[in-house]
C-alpha angles and dihedrals in degrees: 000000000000129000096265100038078066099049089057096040093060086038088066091063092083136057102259141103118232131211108165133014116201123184098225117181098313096330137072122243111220118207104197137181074237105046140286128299147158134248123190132166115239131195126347088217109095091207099051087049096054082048096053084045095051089047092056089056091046085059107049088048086063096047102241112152103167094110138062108305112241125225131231113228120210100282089046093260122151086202132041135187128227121217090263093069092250121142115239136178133195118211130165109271094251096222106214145083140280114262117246103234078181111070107002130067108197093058081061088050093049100052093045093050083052101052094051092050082053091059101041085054095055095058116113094027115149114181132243123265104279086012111119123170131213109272118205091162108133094005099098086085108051084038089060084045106046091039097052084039089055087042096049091048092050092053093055094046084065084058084071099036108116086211125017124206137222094276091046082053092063101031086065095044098052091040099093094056091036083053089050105041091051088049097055102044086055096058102060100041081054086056096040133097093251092131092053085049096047086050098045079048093051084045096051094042086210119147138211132229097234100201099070102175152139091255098052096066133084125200102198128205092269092056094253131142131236136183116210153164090055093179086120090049101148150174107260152114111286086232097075091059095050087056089061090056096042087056096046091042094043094050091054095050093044094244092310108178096205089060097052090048082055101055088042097055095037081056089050097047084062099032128006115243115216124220087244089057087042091052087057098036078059088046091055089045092053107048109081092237085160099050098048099034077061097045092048090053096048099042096033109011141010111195132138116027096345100050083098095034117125125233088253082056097059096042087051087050084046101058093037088064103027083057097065089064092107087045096049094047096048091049086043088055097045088041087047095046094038092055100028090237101194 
């Protein structure tokens, strides 16, 4: 069976009545007698498919309603499973566009109301027999470890390099801050009540989205906001997803201060944070993930987007990020004086 003989053939698990299937991004758009949607297959691993569906339930238990709507197959099932053996949802195409963290603030309001409504809404999910979700719970400090350890190393391996290029230049000028900037965000994770936030999360049994971005996100015609595309749906602090947020919204507004106290009392305003979640929040923003994370896949492994990129390509990411340094230091110091982060 082709790719499209299985398309149709799941397809044929719910109560519609297809006319034209579209690949669209990493989705399919499906034109029905009954409306559009949209089917996409999720995960391969049984067991993190039975998860996303039972987080879906678990929605629209709670009434939330600020996502893609999913829809029931024949046997009342939220996922079905093509001959093939492959994992597929159905939910309702959400017609709208994607907000501007850019220029309007509103559009940042709305996703982070949103996002807080989302997480008030996960409290209490607990997963399917056989379903299991990702769990990130108690992993941020040995990331912060084993990642400044691998940095480190690679710096002194230059030490050692007969010739260094172009990357290696820059690597070595923007160290020191990279060095500082870890440090410190380690410290004062290490000194933080993570370990009271990852507990009152396991008690709560509540889960994150993972994947806070712009383009998950979708304003409708009616101005409302919406979250999709959950297939990285985990166990961890929100924090953490607030702190993906916060990086996607900050890099747009160029480490703007007033945004960030916008996205922090619209949260509020949904969900109290606490100063222990704003200590770690401060930790997240600290540490330089994206850097390092660039440096990682050009000295160990290229994979994703930049598995093709050129030399040249990496240099130029380098110095986009390396030349936010001044920006970044001056919103850590007002973050760190604004919330008295000890």
């Amino acid at each position: 069976m082709g790719e499209k003989g299985e398309l149709l053939q799941v397809l044929g698990q719910w109560p519609i009545t297809p006319q034209q299937v579209s690949p669209y991004k990493d989705v399919y758009k499906v034109q029905a007698v009954e409306g559009l949607y949209c089917l996409k297959e999720i995960d391969k691993k049984p067991r993190r498919a039975l998860a996303l569906e039972g987080v879906m339930e678990h929605l629209l238990d709670k009434g939330f309603t600020k996502t893609a709507m999913p829809q029931r197959g024949r046997e009342g099932r939220i996922l079905c499973q093509s001959s093939s053996g492959r994992h597929y949802i159905l939910t309702d195409w959400l017609v709208g566009r994607r907000p501007v963290f850019r220029t309007l603030d509103e559009d940042i309001l709305g996703a982070t109301t949103t996002l807080a409504l989302f997480h008030e809404a996960s409290s209490g999910f607990v997963a399917p027999s056989g379903g299991k979700l990702r769990n990130r719970l108690k992993r941020w400090p040995s990331r912060f470890t084993s990642r400044l350890r691998e940095v480190v190393k690679l710096r002194e391996e230059l030490n050692h390099k007969p010739f260094l290029d172009n990357f290696d230049r820059a690597f070595v000028d923007y160290f020191p801050w990279i060095l500082d900037r870890a440090q410190e965000g380690w410290g004062i994770l290490a000194t933080s009540q993570y370990d009271s936030l990852v507990e009152a999360a396991r008690k709560s049994r509540s889960f994150c989205h993972g994947d806070v971005a712009q383009r998950n996100f979708v304003v409708t015609g009616l101005g409302e906001y919406h979250i999709i595309d959950l297939d990285l749906t985990r166990r961890d602090i929100r924090v953490a997803d607030l702190y993906k947020l916060f990086r996607d919204v900050m890099k747009k507004r160029r480490w703007d201060f007033r945004v960030a106290r916008l996205i922090l009392e619209g949260y509020s305003e949904v969900s109290l944070l606490g100063p222990e979640e704003l200590s770690v929040l401060y930790a997240l923003l600290c540490y330089p993930h994206k850097i390092i994370h660039l440096l990682l896949r050009y000295y160990v492994k290229r994979e994703g987007k930049s598995y093709s990129w050129s030399t040249r390509k990496f240099i130029e990411k380098l110095h986009e990020l390396g030349q936010q340094r001044d920006m970044i230091d001056t919103f850590l110091e007002t973050f760190k004086s604004e919330y008295d982060i000890k």
